[in-house]
N, C-alpha and C positions, 0 to 999 in steps of 0.2 A: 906595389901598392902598400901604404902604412894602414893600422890599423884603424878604421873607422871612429874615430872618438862618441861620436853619436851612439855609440852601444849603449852609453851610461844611462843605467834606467831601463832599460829595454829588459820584459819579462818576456820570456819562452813561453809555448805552450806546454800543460804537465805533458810528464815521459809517458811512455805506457808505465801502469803498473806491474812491480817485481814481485813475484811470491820467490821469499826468501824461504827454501831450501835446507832441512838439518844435513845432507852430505854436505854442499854447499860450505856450510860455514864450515863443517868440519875439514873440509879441504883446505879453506883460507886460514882458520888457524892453525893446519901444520904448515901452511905455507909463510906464516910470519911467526910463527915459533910461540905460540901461546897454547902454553902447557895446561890452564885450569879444566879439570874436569869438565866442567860449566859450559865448555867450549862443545865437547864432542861427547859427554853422557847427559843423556835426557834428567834421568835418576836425581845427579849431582844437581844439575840447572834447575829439576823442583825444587829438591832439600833446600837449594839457595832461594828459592822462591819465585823461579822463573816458569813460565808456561813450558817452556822447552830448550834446545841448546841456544846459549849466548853466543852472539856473534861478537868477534874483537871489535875494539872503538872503531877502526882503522878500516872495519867491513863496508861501510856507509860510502865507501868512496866507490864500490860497486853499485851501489844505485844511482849516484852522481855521474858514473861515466854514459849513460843515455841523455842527460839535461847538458853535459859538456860535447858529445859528437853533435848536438842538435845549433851550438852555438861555433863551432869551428863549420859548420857545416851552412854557416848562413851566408849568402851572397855577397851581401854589402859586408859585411863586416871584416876585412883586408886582411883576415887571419891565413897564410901561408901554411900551414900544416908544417912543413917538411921545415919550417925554423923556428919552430914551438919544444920550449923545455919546459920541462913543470918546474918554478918558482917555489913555492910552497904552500902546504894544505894545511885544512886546521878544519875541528870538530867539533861542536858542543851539542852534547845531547841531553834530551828532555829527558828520555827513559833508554833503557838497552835492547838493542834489534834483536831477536829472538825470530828460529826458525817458525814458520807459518804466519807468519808478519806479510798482508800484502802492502808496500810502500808504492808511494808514488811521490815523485820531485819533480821539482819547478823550478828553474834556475832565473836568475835575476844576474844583470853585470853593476855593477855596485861602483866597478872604478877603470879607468884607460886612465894611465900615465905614461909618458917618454923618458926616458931616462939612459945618456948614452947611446943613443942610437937606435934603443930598443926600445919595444910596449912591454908594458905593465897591464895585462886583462887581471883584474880580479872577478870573481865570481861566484854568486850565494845558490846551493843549492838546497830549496825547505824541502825535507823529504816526512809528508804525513803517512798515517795507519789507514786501513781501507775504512774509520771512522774518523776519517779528517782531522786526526790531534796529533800533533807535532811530535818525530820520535826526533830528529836530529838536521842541523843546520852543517851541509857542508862548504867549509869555503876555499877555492882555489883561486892561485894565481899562477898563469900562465905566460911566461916569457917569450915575445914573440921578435927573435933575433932582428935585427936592422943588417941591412944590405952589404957593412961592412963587417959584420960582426960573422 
């Protein structure tokens, strides 16, 4: 089964919401090597001006992975799991995720292309604060291998 082109436009219902966790990020920045204070002391993350520890850019792709299982998970949509590579990700953020942040994302599929035998899913995850203001836009694309690939 190739991948449903009909996703295009197709919005999700939001994820549950994530309360983002100060171990949490302090786990994922030793996990991707981000050394700033900011990261893992509360102290540091005020003096910078933050409510609490900053999560790396890179954190937001943890609240993306609930609005992404909900879209590999959908029927019609001819997504094979088992011949999906991640493609590449990309970030932009309003302001920076900070632990006791509860988020919540909504995914949108933005784009299906073929190319070589294979699909091209892109997709936009808006991830708001439990006051509905935009902290960060995640966007993936997902490689979904073709039969000979």
């Amino acid at each position: 089964m190739s991948v449903n082109p009909e996703l295009v436009g197709r919005t999700f219902p939001p994820a549950p919401p994530y309360l983002v966790g100060r171990e949490k990020v302090r786990e994922f920045s030793r996990a991707v090597f981000a050394t700033n204070p900011i990261h893992s002391d509360p102290a540091a993350a005020r003096a910078a001006g933050h409510a609490d520890v900053v999560a790396p850019a890179t954190f937001a792709v943890v609240v993306q992975e609930a609005t992404l299982a909900q879209l590999l998970a959908e029927p019609d949509a001819g997504i094979d799991f088992s011949r999906v590579v991640h493609g590449e990700q990309k970030f932009v953020h309003k302001r920076p995720i900070v632990a006791g942040d509860e988020l919540t994302a909504t995914l949108a599929v933005t784009s299906v292309k073929t190319l070589g035998g294979n699909a091209m899913v892109t997709a936009e995850s808006s991830v708001v604060d439990a006051d509905g203001q935009h902290v960060v836009t995640a966007t993936s694309t997902l490689v979904v291998r073709g039969d000979d690939a």
